[in-house]
N, C-alpha and C positions, 0 to 999 in steps of 0.2 A: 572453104577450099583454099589449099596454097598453092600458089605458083611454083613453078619449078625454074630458078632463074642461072642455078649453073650446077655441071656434073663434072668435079675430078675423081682422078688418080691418084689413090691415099695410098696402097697394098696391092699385089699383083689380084687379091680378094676384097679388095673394101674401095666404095666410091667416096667422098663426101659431098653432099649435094645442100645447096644455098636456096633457102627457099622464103618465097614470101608470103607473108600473112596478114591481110589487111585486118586495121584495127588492132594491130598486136600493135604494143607500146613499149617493148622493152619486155627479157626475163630475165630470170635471174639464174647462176650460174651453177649445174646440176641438177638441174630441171629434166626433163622430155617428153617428148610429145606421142602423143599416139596417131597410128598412120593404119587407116584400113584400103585394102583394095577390095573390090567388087568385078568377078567375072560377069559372063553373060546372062550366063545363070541362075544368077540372085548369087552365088555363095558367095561370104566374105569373110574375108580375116582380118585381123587386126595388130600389130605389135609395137611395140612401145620400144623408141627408140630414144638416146640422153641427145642434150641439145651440147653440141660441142663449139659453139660459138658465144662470142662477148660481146655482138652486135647489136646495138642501140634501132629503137625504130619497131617497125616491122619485116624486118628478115634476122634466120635464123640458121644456122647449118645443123647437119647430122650427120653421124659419120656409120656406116653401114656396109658391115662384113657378112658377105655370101654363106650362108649356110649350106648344104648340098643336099641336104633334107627340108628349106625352108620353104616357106610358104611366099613369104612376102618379101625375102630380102634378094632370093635370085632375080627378079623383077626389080627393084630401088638399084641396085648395081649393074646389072648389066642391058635393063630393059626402058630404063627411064630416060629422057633427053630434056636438056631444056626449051620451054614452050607447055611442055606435060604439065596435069594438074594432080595433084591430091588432095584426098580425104585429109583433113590431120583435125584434131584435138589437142587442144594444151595451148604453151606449154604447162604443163602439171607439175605440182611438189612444195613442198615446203620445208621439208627435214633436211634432205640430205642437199643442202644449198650451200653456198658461201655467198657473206655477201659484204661489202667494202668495209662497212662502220665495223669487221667484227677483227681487231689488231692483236689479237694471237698468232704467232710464228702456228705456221700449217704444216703435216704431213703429208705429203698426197701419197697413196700406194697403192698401183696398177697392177694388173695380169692381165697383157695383151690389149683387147678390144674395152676393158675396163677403162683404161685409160680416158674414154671421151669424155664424161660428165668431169673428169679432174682438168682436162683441157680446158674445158670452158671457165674452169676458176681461177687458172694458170691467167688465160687471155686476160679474165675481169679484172685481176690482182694488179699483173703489169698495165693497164689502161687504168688504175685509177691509182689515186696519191698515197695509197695504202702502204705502208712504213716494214711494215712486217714481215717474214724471212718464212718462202716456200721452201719444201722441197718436195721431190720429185721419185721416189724410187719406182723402177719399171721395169715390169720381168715380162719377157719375151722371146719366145723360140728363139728366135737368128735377127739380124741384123734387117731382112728384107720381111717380116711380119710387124715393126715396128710402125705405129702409125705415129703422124706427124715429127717424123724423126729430126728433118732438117732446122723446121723451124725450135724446137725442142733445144736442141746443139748450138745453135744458134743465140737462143735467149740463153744459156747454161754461163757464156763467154761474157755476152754483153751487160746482162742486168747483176747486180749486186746483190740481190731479193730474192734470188730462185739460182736454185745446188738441184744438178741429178742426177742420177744414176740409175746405171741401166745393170742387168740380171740376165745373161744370156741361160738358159735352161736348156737349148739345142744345141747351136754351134752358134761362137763367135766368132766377131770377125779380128782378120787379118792383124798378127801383134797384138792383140787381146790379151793383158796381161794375169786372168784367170781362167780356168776351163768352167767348160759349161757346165752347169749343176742347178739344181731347184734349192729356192731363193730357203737360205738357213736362216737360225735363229742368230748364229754368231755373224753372217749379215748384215740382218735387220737391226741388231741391236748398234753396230759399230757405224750405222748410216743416218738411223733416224734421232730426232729431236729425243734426249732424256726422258723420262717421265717426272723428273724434280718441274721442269719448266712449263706440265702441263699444254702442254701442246694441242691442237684442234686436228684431231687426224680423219682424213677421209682413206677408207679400202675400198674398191672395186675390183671384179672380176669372178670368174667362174665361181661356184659355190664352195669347192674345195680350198679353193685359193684362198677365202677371204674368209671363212671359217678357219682355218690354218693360220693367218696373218693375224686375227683379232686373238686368238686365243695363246699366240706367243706375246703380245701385244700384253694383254695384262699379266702374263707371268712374269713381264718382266718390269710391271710396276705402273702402268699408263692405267690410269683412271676407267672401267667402261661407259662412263658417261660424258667421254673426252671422244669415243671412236665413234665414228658414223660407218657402216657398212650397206655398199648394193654389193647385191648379187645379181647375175645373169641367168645361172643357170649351168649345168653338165658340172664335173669333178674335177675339170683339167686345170692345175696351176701355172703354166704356163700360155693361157691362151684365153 
């Protein structure tokens, strides 16, 4: 069972919650965990959520957007408080990880809620002495569906190791020097790492999204055994 030790405000739809896991020792960054709940009535569900934190020990966060058809997530968002316990298992994974000793310049490439497992490598990368040059591309409806927006902006200015860019696909915001559109090939190709330099690329996001990104991805010369893909799930590239 983990503790439930703190609940924010990620999205006017996403909480992220800090949870602790006795006996957990540390994981590793793109990992997550699985979360079941149990009504009164014996049913339970289960859903596997990415660990978006780079927290030594045992605690760990998740970041968890409201479905309106979910099972488990209208509950973890708007029904959870700290003191509350959960079920969890994990954290899980071994593939689609990063992890410090591996000094290839990284890709990360989001769509929306995809984003969380690339956070947690984000966090890991800047907390250790790792040399190597992130970046960051992130498509996203509007400016107020972005998760960890601030601190993202934030690391963009400060660190010399991590470059981002964002993809508005709805509306942007205010002075936004391109309109909104879904994220093109002439894009991706003008943002991300060459493929001469081999590069370690992570995609997350919707199944459309990340099936669309890998497959301009090697047309345009990136190794497939250089890309790692999750998928979540539904067609939307944006979200």
């Amino acid at each position: 069972m983990a503790d439930v030790l703190e609940v924010r405000v990620e999205t006017p739809t996403a909480r992220t919650i800090r949870l602790r896991l006795p006996g957990l020792t540390g994981h590793l960054a793109g990992q997550h965990i699985d979360v079941r709940l149990t009504a009164e009535d014996g049913y339970s569900a289960v859903r596997s959520y990415s660990v978006a934190s780079a927290l030594p020990g045992d605690e760990l966060e998740i970041t968890v957007e409201e479905l309106a058809d979910g099972e488990v997530s209208p509950y973890l968002v708007t029904g959870l408080s700290p003191g509350d316990r959960l079920e969890v298992r994990g954290p899980i994974g071994g593939w689609f990880v990063w992890r410090p000793e591996d000094h290839s310049p990284v890709q990360l490439i989001a769509g929306g809620s995809g984003v969380v497992p690339l956070m947690a490598m984000i966090r890991a990368h800047e907390a250790s002495a790792n040399p190597s040059e992130f970046r960051l591309l992130y498509s996203v409806r509007d400016p107020e569906s972005a998760f960890y927006r601030s601190e993202l902006e934030s690391m963009s200015r400060s660190s010399h190791r991590f470059t981002l860019t964002w993809v508005y696909t709805r509306r942007v915001p205010p002075g936004w020097p391109t309109p909104a559109g879904r994220l093109d090939a002439a894009t991706l190709e003008s943002v991300v790492f060459p493929p001469g330099i081999a590069p370690a690329v992570y995609v997350c996001g919707a199944t459309g999204f990340v099936e669309a990104i890998a497959d301009r991805l090697v047309q345009a010369g990136h190794s497939p055994d250089r890309i790692r893909a999750e998928r979540y799930g539904g067609m939307d590239g944006s979200s």
